[in-house]
ROMARFI-154171 format. One record per residue (C-alpha): residue in one letter; x, y, z; residue number from 1. Coordinates in pm, 1 decimal. Layout:
BEGIN
{r:A, c1:X, c2:Y, c3:Z, k:NUM}
...
***
This chain:
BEGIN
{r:X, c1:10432.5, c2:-10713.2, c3:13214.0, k:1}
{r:X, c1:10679.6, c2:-10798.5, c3:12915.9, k:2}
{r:X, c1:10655.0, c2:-10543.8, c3:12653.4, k:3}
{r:X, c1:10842.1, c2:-10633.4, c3:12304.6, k:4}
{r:X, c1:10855.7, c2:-10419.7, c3:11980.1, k:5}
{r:X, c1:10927.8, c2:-10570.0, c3:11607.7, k:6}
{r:X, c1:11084.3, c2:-10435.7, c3:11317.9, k:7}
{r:X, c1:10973.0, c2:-10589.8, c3:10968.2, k:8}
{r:X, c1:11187.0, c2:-10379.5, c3:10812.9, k:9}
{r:X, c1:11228.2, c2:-10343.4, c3:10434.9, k:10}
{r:X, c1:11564.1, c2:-10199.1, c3:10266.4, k:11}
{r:X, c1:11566.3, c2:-9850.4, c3:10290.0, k:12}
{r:X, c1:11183.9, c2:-9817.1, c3:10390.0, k:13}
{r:X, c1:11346.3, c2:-9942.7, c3:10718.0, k:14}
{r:X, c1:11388.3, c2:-9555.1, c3:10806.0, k:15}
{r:X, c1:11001.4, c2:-9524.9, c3:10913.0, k:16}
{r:X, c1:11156.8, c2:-9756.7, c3:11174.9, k:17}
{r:X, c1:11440.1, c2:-9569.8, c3:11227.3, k:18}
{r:X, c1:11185.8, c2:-9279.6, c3:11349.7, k:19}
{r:X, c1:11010.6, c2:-9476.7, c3:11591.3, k:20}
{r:X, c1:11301.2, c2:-9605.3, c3:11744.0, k:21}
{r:X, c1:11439.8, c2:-9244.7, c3:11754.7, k:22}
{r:X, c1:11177.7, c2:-9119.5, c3:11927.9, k:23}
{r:X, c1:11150.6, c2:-9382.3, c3:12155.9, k:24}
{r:X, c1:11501.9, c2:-9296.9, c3:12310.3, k:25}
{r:X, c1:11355.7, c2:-8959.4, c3:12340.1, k:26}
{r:X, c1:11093.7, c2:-9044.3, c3:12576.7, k:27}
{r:X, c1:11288.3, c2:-9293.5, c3:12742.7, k:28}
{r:X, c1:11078.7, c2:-9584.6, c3:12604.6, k:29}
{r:X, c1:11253.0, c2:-9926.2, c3:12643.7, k:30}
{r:X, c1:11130.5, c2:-10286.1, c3:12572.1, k:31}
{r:X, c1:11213.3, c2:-10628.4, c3:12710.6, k:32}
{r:X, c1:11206.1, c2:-10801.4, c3:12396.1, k:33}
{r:X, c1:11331.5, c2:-10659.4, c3:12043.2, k:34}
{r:X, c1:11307.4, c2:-10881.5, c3:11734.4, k:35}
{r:X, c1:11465.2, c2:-10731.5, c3:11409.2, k:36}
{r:X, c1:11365.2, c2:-10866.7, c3:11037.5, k:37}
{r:X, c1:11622.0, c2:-10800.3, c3:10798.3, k:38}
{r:X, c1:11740.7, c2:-10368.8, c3:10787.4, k:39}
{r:X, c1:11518.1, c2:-10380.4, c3:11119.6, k:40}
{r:X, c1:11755.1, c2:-10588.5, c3:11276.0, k:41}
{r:X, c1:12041.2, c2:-10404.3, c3:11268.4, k:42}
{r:X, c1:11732.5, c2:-10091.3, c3:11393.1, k:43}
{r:X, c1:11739.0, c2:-10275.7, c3:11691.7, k:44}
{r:X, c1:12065.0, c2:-10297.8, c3:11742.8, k:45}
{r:X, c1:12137.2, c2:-9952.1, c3:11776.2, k:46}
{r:X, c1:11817.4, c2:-9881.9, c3:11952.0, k:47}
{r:X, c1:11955.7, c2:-10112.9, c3:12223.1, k:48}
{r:X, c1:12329.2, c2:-9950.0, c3:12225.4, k:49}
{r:X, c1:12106.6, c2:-9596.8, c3:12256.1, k:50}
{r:X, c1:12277.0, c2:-9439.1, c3:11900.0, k:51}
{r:X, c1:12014.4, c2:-9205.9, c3:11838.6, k:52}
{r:X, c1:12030.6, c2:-9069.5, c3:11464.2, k:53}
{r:X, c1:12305.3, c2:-9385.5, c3:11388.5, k:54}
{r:X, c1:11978.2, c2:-9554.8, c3:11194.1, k:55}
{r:X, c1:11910.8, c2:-9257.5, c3:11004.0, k:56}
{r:X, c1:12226.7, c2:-9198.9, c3:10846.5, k:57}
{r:X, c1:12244.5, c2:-9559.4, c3:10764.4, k:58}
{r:X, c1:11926.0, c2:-9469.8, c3:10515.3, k:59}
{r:X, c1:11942.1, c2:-9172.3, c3:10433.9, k:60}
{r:X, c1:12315.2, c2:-9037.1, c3:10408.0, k:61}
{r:X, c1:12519.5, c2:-9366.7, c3:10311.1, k:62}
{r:X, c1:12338.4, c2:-9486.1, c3:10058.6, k:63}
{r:X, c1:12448.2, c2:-9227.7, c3:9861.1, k:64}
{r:X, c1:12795.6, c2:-9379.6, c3:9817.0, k:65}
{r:X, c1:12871.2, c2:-9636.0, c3:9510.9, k:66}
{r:X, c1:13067.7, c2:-9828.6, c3:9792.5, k:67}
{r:X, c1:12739.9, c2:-9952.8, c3:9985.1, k:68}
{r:X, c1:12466.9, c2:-10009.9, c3:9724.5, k:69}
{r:X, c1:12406.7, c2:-10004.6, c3:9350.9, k:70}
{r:X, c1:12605.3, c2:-10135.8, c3:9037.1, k:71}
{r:X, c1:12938.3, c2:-10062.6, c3:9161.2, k:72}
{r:X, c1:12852.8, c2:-10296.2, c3:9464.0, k:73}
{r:X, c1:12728.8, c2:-10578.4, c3:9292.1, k:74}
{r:X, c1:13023.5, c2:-10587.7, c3:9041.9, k:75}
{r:X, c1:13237.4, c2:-10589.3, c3:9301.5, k:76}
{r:X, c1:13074.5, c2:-10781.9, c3:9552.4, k:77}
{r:X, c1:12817.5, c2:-10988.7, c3:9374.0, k:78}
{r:X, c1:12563.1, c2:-10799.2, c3:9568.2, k:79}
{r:X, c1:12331.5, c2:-10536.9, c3:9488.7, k:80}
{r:X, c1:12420.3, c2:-10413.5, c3:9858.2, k:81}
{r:X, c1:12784.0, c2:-10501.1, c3:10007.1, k:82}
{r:X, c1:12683.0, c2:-10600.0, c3:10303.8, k:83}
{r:X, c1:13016.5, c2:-10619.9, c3:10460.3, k:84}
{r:X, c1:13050.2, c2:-10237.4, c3:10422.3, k:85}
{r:X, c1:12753.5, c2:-10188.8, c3:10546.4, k:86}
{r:X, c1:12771.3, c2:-10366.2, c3:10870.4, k:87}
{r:X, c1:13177.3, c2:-10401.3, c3:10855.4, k:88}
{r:X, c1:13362.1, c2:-10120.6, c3:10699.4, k:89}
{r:X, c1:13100.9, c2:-9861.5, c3:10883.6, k:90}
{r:X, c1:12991.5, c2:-10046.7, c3:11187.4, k:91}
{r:X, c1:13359.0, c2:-10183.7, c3:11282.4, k:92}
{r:X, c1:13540.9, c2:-10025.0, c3:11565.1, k:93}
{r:X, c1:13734.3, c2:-9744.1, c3:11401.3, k:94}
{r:X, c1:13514.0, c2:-9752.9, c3:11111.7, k:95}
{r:X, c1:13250.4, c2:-9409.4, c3:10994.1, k:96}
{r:X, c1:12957.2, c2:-9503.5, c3:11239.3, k:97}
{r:X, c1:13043.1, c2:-9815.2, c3:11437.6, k:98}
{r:X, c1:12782.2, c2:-9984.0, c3:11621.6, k:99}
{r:X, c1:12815.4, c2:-9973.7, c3:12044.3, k:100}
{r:X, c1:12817.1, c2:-10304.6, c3:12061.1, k:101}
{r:X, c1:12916.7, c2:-10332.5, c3:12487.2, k:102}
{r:X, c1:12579.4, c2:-10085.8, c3:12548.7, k:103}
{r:X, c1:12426.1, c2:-10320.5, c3:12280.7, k:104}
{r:X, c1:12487.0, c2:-10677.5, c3:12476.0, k:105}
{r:X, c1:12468.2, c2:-10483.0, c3:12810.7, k:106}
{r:X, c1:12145.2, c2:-10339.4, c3:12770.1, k:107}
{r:X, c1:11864.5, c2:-10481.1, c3:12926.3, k:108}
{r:X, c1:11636.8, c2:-10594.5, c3:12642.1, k:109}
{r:X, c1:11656.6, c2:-10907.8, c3:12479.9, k:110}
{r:X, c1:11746.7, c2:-10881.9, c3:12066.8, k:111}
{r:X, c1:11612.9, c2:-11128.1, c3:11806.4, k:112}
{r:X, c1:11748.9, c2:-11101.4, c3:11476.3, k:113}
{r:X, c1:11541.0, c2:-11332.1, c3:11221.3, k:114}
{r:X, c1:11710.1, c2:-11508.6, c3:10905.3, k:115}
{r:X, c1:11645.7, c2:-11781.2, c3:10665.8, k:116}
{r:X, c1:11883.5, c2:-12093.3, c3:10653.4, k:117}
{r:X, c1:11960.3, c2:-12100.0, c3:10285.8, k:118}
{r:X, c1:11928.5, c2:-12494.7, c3:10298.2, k:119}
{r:X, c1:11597.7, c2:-12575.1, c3:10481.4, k:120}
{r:X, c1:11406.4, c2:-12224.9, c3:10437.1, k:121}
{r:X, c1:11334.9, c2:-12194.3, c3:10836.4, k:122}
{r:X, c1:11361.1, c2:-11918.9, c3:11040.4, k:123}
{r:X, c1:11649.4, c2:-11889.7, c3:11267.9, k:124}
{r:X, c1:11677.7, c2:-11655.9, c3:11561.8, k:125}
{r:X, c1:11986.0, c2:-11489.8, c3:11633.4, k:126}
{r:X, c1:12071.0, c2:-11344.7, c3:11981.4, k:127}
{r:X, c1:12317.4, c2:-11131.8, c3:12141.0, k:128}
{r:X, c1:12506.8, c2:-11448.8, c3:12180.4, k:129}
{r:X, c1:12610.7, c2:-11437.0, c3:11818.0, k:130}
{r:X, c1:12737.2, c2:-11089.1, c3:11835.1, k:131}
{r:X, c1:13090.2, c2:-11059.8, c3:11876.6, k:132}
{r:X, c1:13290.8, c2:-10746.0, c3:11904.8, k:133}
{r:X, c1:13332.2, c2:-10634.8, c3:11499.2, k:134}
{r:X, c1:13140.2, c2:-10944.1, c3:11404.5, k:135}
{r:X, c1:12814.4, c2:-10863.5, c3:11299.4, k:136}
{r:X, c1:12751.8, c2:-11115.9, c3:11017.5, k:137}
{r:X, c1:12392.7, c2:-11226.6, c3:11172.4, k:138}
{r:X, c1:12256.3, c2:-10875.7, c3:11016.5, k:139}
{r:X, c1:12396.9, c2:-10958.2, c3:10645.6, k:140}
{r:X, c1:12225.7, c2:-11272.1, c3:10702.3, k:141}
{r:X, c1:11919.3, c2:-11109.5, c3:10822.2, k:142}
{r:X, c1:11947.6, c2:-10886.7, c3:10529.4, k:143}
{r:X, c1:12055.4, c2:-11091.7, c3:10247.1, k:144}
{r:X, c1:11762.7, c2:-11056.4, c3:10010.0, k:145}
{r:X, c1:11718.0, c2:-11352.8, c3:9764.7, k:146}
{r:X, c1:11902.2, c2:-11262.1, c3:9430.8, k:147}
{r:X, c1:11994.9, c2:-10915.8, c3:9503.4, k:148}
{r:X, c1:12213.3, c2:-11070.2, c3:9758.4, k:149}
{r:X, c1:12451.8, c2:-11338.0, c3:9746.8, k:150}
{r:X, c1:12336.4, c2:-11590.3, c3:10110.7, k:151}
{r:X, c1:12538.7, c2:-11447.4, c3:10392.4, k:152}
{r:X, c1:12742.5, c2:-11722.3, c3:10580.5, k:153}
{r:X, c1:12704.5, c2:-11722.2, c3:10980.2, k:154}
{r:X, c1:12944.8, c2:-12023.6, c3:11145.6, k:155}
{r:X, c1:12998.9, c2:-12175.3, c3:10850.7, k:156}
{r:X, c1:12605.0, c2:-12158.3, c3:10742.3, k:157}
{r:X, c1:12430.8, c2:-11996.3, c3:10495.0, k:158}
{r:X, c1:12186.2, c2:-11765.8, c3:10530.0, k:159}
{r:X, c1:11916.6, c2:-11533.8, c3:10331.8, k:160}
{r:X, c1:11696.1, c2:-11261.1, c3:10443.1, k:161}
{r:X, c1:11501.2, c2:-11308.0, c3:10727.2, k:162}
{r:X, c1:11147.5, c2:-11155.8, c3:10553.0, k:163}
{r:X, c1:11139.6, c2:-11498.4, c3:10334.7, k:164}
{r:X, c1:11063.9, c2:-11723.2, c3:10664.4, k:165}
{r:X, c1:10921.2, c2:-11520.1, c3:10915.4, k:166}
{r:X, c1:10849.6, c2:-11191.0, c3:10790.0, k:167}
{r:X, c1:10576.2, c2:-11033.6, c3:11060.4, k:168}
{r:X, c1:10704.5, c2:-11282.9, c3:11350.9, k:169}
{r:X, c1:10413.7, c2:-11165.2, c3:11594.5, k:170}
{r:X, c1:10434.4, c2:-11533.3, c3:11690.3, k:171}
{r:X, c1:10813.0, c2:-11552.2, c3:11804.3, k:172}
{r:X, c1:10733.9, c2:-11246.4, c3:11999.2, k:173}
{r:X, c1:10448.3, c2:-11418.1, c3:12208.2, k:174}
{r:X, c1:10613.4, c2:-11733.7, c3:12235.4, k:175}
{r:X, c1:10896.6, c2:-11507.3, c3:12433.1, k:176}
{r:X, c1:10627.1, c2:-11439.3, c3:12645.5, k:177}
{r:X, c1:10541.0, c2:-11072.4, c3:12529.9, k:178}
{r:X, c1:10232.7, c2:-10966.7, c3:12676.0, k:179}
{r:X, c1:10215.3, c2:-10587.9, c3:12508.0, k:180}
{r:X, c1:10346.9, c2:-10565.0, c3:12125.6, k:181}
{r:X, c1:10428.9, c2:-10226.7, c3:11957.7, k:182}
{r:X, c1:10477.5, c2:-10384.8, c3:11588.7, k:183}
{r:X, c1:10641.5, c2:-10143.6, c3:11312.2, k:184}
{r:X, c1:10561.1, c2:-10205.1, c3:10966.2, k:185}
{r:X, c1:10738.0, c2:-10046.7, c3:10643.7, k:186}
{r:X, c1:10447.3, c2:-10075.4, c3:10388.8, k:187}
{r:X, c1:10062.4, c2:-9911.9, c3:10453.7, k:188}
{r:X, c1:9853.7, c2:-10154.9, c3:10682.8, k:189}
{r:X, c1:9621.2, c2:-10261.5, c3:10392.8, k:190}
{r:X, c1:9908.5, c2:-10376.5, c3:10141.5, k:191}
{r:X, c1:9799.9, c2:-10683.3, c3:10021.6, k:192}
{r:X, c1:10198.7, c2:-10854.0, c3:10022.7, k:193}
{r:X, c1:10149.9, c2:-11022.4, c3:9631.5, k:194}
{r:X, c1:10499.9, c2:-10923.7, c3:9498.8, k:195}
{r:X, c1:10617.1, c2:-10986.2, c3:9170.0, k:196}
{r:X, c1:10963.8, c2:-10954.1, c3:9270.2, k:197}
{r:X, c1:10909.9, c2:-11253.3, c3:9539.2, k:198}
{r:X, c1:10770.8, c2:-11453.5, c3:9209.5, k:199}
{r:X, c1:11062.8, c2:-11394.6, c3:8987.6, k:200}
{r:X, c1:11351.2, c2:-11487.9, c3:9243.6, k:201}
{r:X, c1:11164.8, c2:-11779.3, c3:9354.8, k:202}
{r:X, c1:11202.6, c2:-11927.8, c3:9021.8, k:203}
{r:X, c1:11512.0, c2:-11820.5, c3:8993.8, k:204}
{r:X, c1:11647.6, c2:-12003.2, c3:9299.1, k:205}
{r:X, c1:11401.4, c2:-12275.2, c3:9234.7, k:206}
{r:X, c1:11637.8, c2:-12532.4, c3:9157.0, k:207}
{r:X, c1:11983.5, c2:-12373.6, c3:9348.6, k:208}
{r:X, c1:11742.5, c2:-12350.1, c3:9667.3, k:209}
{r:X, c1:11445.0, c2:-12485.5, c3:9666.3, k:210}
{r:X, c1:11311.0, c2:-12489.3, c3:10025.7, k:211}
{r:X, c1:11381.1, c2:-12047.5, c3:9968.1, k:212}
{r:X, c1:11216.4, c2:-12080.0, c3:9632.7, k:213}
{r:X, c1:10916.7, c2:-12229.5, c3:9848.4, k:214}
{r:X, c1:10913.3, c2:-12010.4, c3:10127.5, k:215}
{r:X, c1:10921.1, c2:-11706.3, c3:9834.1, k:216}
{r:X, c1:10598.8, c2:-11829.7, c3:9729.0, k:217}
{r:X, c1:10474.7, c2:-11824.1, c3:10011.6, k:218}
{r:X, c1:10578.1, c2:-11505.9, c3:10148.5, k:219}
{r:X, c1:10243.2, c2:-11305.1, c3:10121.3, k:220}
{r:X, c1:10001.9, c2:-11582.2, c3:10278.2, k:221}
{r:X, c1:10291.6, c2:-11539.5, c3:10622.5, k:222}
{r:X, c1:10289.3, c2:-11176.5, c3:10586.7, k:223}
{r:X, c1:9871.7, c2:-11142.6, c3:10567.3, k:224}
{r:X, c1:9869.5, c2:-11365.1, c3:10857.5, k:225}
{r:X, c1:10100.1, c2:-11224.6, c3:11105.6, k:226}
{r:X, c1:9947.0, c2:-10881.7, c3:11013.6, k:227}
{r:X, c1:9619.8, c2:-11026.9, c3:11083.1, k:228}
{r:X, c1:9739.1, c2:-11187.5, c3:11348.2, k:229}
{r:X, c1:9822.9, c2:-10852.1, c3:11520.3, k:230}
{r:X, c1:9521.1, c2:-10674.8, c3:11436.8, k:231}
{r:X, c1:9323.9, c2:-10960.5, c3:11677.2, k:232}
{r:X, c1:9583.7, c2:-10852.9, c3:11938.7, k:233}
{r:X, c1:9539.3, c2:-10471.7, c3:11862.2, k:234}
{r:X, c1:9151.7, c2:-10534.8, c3:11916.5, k:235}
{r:X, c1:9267.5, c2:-10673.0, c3:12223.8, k:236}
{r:X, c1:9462.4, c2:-10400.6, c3:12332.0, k:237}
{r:X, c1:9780.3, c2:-10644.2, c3:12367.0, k:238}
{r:X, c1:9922.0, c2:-10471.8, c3:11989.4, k:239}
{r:X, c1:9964.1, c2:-10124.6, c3:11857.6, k:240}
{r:X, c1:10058.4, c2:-10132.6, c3:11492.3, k:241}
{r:X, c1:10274.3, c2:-9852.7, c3:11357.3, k:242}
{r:X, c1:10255.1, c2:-9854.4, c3:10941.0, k:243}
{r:X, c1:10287.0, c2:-9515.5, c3:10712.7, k:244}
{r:X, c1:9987.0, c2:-9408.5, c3:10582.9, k:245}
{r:X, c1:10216.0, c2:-9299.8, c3:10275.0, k:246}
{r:X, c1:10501.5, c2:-9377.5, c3:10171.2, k:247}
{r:X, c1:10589.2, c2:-9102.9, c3:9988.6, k:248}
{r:X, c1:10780.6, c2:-9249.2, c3:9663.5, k:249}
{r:X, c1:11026.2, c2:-9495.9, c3:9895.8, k:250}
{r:X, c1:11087.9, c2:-9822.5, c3:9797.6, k:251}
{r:X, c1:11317.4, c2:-10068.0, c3:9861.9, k:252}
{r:X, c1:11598.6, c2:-9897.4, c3:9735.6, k:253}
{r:X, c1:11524.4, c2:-9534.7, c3:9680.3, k:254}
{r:X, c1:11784.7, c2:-9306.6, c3:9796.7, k:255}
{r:X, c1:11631.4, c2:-8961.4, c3:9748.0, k:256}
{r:X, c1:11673.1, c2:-8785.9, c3:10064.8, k:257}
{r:X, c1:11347.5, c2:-8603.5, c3:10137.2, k:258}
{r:X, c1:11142.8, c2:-8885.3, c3:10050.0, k:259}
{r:X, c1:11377.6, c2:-9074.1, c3:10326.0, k:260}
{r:X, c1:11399.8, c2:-8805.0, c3:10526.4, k:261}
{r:X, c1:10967.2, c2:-8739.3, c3:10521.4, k:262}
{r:X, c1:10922.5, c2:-9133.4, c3:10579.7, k:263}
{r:X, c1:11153.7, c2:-9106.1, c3:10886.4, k:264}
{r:X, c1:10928.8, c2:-8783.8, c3:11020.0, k:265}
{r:X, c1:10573.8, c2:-8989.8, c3:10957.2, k:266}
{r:X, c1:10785.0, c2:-9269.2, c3:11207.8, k:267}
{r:X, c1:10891.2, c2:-9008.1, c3:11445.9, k:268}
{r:X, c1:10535.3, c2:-8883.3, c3:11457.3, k:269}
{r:X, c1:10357.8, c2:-9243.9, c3:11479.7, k:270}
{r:X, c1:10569.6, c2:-9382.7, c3:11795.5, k:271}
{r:X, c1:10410.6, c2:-9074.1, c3:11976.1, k:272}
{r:X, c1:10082.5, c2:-9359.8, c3:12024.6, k:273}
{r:X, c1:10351.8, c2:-9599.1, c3:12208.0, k:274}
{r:X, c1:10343.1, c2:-9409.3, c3:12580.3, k:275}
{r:X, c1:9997.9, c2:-9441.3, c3:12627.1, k:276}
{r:X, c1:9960.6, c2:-9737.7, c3:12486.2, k:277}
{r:X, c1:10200.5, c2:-9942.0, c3:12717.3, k:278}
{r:X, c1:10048.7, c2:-9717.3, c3:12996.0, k:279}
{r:X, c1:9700.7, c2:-9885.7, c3:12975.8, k:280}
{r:X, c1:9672.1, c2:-10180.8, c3:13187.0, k:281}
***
């Protein structure tokens, strides 16, 4: 039976992930196929290279520094997040907290990191096959959110966040061929996904990129349906859906460290449902 496991992610609410992933490696929990959306990519990515506690620090101690997010960042980079230190100054060899990336490719699951081609608004899916040793530009692409983020160029092609295509990509997974799902989600299962935010940068890159602008308004209809979509398959048995029942004051970009550091506990507590549930036939 092929067993696969998304990550929606969702800026620095992507360290509920980070605690199911963690515990996961502590109960020896491993999954065929792994599909990242935007921070939950680069979640996967060390889930695969078995760094247990690399996601955490990513959200809850780094952060902290001018360098990776905030004003500072986008005056320097033109990005609310710098990207590049994020997933090159720290994830390099010989950087802070570089990313395994041999147990990464060598491990047995499949990764799937999802992005947005800034021309035509469709999802792309990167593989391990676009990982290259201190080349990990497909998780700034995967990351690159509209506006805050300048699009993120992958072989020459530009790229936004992955969340504006395919944000809950329960499809891709059973197209792969998934027959059990374990999908993590970063907001409360009944948020409704109407975001102001999504509003504003869609007319903002309305006439700079239009097919984006489009897929921004339609963000919330592709998010209600692949949540719905895996609530038929939880019914089913084939789906277990991990979301915080409370967020606890984390948004996209808070940076307060118990907040982070109690949403990473309600995500180490939640994945304790995953063993049984990939134990029933």
């Amino acid at each position: 039976m092929k067993t696969g496991i998304i990550d929606v992610g969702g800026g620095l609410r992507g360290i509920y992930g980070a605690g199911v992933l963690d515990r996961c490696m502590d109960e020896g929990i491993a999954f065929d196929v792994c599909v990242g959306v935007s921070a939950g990519s680069a979640n996967m990515a060390a889930f695969l290279a078995g760094q247990r506690g690399r996601n955490y620090r990513f959200y809850a101690s780094y952060p902290q520094r001018p360098a990776y997010m905030g004003l500072g960042a986008l005056l320097h980079t033109g990005s609310y997040i710098d990207l590049d230190y994020v997933y090159g100054t720290l994830s390099n060899d010989g950087g802070e907290d570089p990313l395994d990336y041999e147990a990464c490719v060598n491990a047995a699951g499949e990764l799937f990191v999802v992005a947005t081609d800034a021309v035509t608004g469709e999802a792309v899916y990167f593989t391990k096959a676009d990982l290259k040793p201190n080349d990990y530009k497909i998780f700034n692409a995967s990351c690159a959110m509209p506006v805050a983020c300048r699009p993120q160029t992958v072989a020459g092609r530009a790229y936004y966040d992955g969340g504006v295509s395919d944000p809950v990509p329960v499809k891709k997974a059973l197209s792969l061929g998934c027959e059990k799902l374990v999908l993590i989600l970063t907001r409360p299962l009944d948020y409704d996904a109407e975001s102001r935010m999504d509003a504003a940068a869609a007319r903002i890159l309305k006439k700079s990129a239009p097919a984006v602008s489009q897929k921004l308004t339609e963000r919330g209809k592709a998010y209600r349906e692949g949540v719905a979509r895996a609530k038929e398959l939880q019914t089913e048995g084939r789906c277990l859906i991990l979301a915080p029942d409370d967020l606890g004051g984390v948004g996209t970009v808070t940076r307060d460290s118990d907040k982070l550091f109690m949403l990473y506990g309600r995500g180490y507590r939640d994945a304790g449902k995953i063993a049984s549930f990939l134990r029933r036939p």
